[in-house]
N, C-alpha and C positions, 0 to 999 in steps of 0.2 A: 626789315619786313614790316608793311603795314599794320598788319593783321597781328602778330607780336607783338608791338612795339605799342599801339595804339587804339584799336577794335577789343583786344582782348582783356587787358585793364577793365576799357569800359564795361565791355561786356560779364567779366567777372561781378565788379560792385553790383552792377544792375540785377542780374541774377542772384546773388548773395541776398540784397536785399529784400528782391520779393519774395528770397524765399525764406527768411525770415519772418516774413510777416503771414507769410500763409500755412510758417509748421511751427508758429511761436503756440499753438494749441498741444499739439503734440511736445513741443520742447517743454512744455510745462510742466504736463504729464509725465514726463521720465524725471525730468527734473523732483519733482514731488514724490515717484516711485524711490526715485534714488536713496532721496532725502530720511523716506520712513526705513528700506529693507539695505540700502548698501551702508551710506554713511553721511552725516550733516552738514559734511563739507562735499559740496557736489559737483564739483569741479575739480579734474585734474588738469593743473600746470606746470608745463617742463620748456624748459627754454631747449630751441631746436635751430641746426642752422637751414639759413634760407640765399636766397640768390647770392651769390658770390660767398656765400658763408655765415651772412651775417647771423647772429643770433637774435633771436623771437622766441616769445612765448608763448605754446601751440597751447588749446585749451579744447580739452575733452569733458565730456561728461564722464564722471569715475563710475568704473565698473568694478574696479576689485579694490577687495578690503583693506585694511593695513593690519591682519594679521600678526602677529612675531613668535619667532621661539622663546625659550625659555633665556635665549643671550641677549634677547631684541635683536636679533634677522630680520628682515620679512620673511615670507615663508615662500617658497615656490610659487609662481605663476597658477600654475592649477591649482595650488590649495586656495589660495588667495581671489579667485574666479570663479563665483558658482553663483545659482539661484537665477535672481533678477539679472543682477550683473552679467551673466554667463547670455543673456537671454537678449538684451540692449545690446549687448556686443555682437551677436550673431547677428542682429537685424540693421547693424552697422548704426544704429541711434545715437550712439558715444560721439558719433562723428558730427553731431549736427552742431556742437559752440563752434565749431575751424570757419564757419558760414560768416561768421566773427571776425575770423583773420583776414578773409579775406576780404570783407568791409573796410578793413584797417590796411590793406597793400600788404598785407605780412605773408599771403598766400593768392595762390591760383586757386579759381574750381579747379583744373587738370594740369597735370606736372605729377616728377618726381617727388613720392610721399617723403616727409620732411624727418630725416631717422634725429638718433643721438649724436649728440655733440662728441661724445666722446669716442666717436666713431672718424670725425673727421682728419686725425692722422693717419687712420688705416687706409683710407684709398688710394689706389694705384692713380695715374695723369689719367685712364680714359675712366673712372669710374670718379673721378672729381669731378668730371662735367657736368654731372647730375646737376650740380650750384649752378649752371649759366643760366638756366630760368627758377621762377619762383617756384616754391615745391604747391602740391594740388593736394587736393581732397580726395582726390580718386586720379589714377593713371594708367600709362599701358601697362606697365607692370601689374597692380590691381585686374585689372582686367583680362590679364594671362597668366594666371597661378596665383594673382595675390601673397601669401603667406604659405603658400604650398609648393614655393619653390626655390631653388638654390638662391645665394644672396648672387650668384655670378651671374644665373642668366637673368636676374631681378634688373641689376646695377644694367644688361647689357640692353632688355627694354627701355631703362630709364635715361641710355644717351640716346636709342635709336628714338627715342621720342623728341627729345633736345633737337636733334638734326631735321625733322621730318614735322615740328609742329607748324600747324594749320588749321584754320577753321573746322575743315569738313575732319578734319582727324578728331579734334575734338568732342565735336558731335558722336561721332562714332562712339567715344571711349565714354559719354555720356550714356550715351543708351545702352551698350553691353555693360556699365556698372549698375543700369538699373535691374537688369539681368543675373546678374551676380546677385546681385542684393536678394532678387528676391528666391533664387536657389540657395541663397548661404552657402556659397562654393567658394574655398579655400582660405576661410577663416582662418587657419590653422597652420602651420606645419603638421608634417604628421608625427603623433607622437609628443606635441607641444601643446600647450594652451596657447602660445601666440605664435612668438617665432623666436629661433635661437636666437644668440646675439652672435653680431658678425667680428670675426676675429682676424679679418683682413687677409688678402689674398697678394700672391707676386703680380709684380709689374710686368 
């Protein structure tokens, strides 16, 4: 497919970049929030897999602490999430280094969002297809429950989007995430500060 294969790349960096340069104001700003109320290290880095599997390292702005019990844990999700950090996270701001990734080919604007490594034995043959494109910054899944819904029918938007991508889909999924964003609609599981971890389902 053209538009796959070769429009889309393009069109990724191209857009990556500019919008780099027109929220490197804002980036700063969180970044400097980060720095004074979350922590000094203001970058979180986890190696994540990406098309075909390969592993990359996704880079967020950190929004939660590093916390520990009294064994060194970390401490739950929700304890470890509050304040600023609680507050960058709802407005999706954490998201804005992956602009990064995808300058570098390590990501799409749109595609399935790029989970844990250590997730990748757990999928079934059709929920591995999520890997045949590069994983996105935002996708259909995001855009239909985001974190507010089952990882099965998450996994089952992120092949019908594999199957089905295309310019004008894109587009779409571009403007109902700006939509999202600015309702802050399903940040969450319910009952979760993020989302559970996924503990794999039958084939």
């Amino acid at each position: 497919m053209i538009y796959k294969n070769i429009f889309k790349p393009i069109f990724d960096k191209s857009v990556a970049l500019i919008a780099l340069i027109v929220f490197s104001p804002i980036i700063a700003i969180v970044a400097l929030v980060i720095w004074i109320f979350v922590d000094r290290d203001i970058l979180f880095r986890q190696p994540r897999p990406g098309k075909d599997g390969k592993i990359f390292t996704l880079y967020k702005f950190k929004t939660m602490s590093d916390e520990r019990d009294k064994n060194g844990n970390l401490l739950p999700d929700e304890k470890r999430l509050k304040g600023v950090g609680k507050k960058i996270r709802s407005l999706s701001l954490d998201e804005l280094p992956q602009l990064w990734n995808v300058l570098k080919g390590d990501m799409s604007l749109i595609g399935p969002r790029p989970l844990l490594v250590e997730y990748l034995p757990l999928y079934n043959s059709f929920q591995a297809r999520r890997h045949e494109v590069k994983p996105g910054i935002t996708g259909w899944a995001q855009v239909n429950g985001r974190n507010a819904i089952s990882w099965e029918k998450r996994f089952e938007y992120d092949v019908w989007y594999v199957e089905h991508i295309s310019f004008l889909l894109d587009m779409k999924i571009l403007w109902l995430t700006v939509k999202k964003v600015l309702v802050r609609e399903g940040i969450s599981a319910n009952g979760e500060a993020t989302m559970t971890k996924f503990q794999g389902s039958r084939d």
